[in-house]
C-alpha positions in Angstrom: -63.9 23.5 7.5 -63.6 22.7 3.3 -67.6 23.3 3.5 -68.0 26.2 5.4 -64.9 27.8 3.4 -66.3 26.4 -0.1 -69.9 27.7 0.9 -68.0 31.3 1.5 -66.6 31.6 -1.5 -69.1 30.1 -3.8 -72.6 31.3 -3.5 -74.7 28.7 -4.8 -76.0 25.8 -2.5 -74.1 22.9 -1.5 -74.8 19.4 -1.1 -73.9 16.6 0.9 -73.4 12.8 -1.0 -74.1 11.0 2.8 -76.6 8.1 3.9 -75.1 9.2 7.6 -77.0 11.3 9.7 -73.9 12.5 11.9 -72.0 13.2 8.6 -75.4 15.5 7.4 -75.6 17.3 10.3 -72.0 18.6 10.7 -72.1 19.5 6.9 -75.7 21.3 7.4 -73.5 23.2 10.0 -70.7 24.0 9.0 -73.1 25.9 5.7 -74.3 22.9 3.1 -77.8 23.5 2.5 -78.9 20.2 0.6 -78.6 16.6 1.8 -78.4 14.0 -1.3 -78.9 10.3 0.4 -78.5 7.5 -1.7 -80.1 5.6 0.4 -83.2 7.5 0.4 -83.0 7.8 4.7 -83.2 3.8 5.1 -79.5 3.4 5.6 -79.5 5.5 9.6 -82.8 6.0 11.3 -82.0 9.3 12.2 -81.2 11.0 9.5 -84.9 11.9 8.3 -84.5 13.8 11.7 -81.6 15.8 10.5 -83.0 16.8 7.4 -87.1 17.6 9.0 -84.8 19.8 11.7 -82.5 21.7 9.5 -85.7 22.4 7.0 -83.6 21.9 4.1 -83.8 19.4 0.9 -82.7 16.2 0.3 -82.5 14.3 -2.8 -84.3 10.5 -2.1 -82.3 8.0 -5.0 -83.3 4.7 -5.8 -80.5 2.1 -5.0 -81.6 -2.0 -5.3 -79.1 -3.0 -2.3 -76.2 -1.6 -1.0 -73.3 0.3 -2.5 -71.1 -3.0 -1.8 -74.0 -5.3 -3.4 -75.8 -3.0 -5.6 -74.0 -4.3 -8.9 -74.1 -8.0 -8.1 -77.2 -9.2 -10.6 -79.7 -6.7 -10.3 -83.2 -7.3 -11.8 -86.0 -5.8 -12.2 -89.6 -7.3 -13.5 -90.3 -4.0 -14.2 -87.8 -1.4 -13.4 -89.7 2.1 -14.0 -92.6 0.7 -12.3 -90.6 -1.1 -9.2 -88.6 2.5 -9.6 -91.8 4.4 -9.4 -93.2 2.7 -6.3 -90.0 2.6 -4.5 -89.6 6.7 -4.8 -93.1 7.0 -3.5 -93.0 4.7 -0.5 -89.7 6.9 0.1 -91.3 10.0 -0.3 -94.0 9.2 2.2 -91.1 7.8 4.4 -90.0 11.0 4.2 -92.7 13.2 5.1 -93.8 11.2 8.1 -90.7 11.9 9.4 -91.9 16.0 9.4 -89.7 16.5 6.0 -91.8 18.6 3.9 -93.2 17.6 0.6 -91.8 19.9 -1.4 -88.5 20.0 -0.4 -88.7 16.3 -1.6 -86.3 15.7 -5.0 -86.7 12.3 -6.3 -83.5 10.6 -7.9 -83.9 6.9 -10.1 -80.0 6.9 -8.9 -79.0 5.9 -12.8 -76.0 3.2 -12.4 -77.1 2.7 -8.9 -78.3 -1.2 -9.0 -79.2 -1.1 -12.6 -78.2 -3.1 -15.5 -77.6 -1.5 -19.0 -80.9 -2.2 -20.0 -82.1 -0.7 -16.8 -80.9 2.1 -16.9 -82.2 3.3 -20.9 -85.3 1.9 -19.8 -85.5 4.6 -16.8 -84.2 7.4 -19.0 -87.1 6.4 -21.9 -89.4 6.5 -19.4 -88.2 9.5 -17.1 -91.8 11.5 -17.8 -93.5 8.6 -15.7 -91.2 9.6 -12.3 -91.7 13.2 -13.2 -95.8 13.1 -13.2 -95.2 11.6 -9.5 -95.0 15.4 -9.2 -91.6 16.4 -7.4 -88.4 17.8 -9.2 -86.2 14.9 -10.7 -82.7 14.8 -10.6 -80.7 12.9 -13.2 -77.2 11.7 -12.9 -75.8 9.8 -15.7 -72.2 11.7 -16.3 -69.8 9.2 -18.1 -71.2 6.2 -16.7 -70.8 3.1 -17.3 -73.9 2.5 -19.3 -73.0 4.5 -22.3 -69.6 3.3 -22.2 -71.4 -0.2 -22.9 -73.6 1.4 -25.2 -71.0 3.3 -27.0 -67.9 0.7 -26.4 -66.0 3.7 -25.0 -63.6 4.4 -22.0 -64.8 6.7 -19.4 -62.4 9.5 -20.6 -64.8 9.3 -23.9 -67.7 9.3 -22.6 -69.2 13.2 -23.1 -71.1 13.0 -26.2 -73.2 9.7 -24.7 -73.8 11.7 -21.4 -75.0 14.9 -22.9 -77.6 13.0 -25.0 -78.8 11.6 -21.9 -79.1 15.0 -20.7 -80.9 16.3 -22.8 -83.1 13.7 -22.7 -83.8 13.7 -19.3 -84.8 17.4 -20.0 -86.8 16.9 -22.3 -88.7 14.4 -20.4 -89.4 16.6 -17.6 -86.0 16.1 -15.2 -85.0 19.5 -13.2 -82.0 19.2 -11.8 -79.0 17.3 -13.2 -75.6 15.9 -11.8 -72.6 16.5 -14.0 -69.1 16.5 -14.2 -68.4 18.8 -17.0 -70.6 21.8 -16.5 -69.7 23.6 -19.8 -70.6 21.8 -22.6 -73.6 20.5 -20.0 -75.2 24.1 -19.4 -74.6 24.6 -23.2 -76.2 21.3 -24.6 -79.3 21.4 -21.7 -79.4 25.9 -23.0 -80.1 24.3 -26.6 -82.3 22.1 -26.2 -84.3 24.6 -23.8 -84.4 26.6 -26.6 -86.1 24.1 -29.0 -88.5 22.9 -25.9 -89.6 26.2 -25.3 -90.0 27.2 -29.4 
């Protein structure tokens, strides 16, 4: 299988992008070693079950809706708080269903159900979803966002995502999603450097 040869090859862990328990479980076999729901396991009941049996992580993301609906006029009264509370009820989801706390990541699934606004708002405020206490992971690479932001086309989008990076660092975030890994390690590396001064 593409996992089981990619896992072979490359040894760093893999994760699957699935809300589908059957889909999980293969991958977790075949030699993936994370599970990344955007559902944050309310899509398939039994994919909480999956994860608590294989012993591995999984990444909960905040998504208002579906993947289909998610865009159509989201709002938030208060989206860092509604954010925060959502992740927490999904965290406790989670270890009810035998998944361990700390191999909980929490994800505010940037672009997921946000608006513009939304989505700055969450970034500003990313220290609030880190005191909640588990490692945040931050995925913002050429979004759409900062191409409103910026007025940009996703091809020109770099520069806006690696300022969210390294503001998502610097607010506490631990893991982060990107596309271009160079320039990303380098940019995160730097502002380490300053963090840590």
């Amino acid at each position: 299988s593409v996992v089981r040869e990619v896992a072979r090859r490359i040894p760093l862990p893999i994760s699957v992008d699935t809300y589908k328990a059957e889909v999980a479980r293969r991958a977790l076999e075949e030699g993936a070693s994370i599970v990344n729901d955007i559902s944050a396991i309310r899509f398939d009941p039994k994919m909480a079950e999956v994860i608590a049996d294989h012993r591995v992580p999984v990444i909960l993301m905040h998504m208002k809706g579906t993947p289909r609906d998610m865009q159509r006029n989201p709002y938030y009264e208060d989206v860092v708080g509604e954010v925060e509370v959502f992740l927490k009820e999904r965290r406790e989801a989670a270890v009810r269903a035998g998944i361990p706390e700390g191999n909980i990541v929490l994800d505010p699934g940037i672009g997921f159900g946000k608006r513009v606004e939304d989505n700055l708002q969450l970034l500003k405020h990313l220290d609030r979803l880190v005191a909640l206490g588990n490692p945040v992971l931050v995925g913002t690479s050429r979004k759409s966002f900062i191409g409103a932001v910026l007025d940009l086309p996703v091809e020109e989008r770099l520069e806006g995502t690696l300022a969210t990076l390294v503001l998502a660092v610097a607010k506490g975030a631990k893991l982060l999603r990107v596309h271009d890994v160079r320039p990303a390690v380098r940019a995160v590396r730097m502002a380490e450097a300053i963090l840590g001064a």
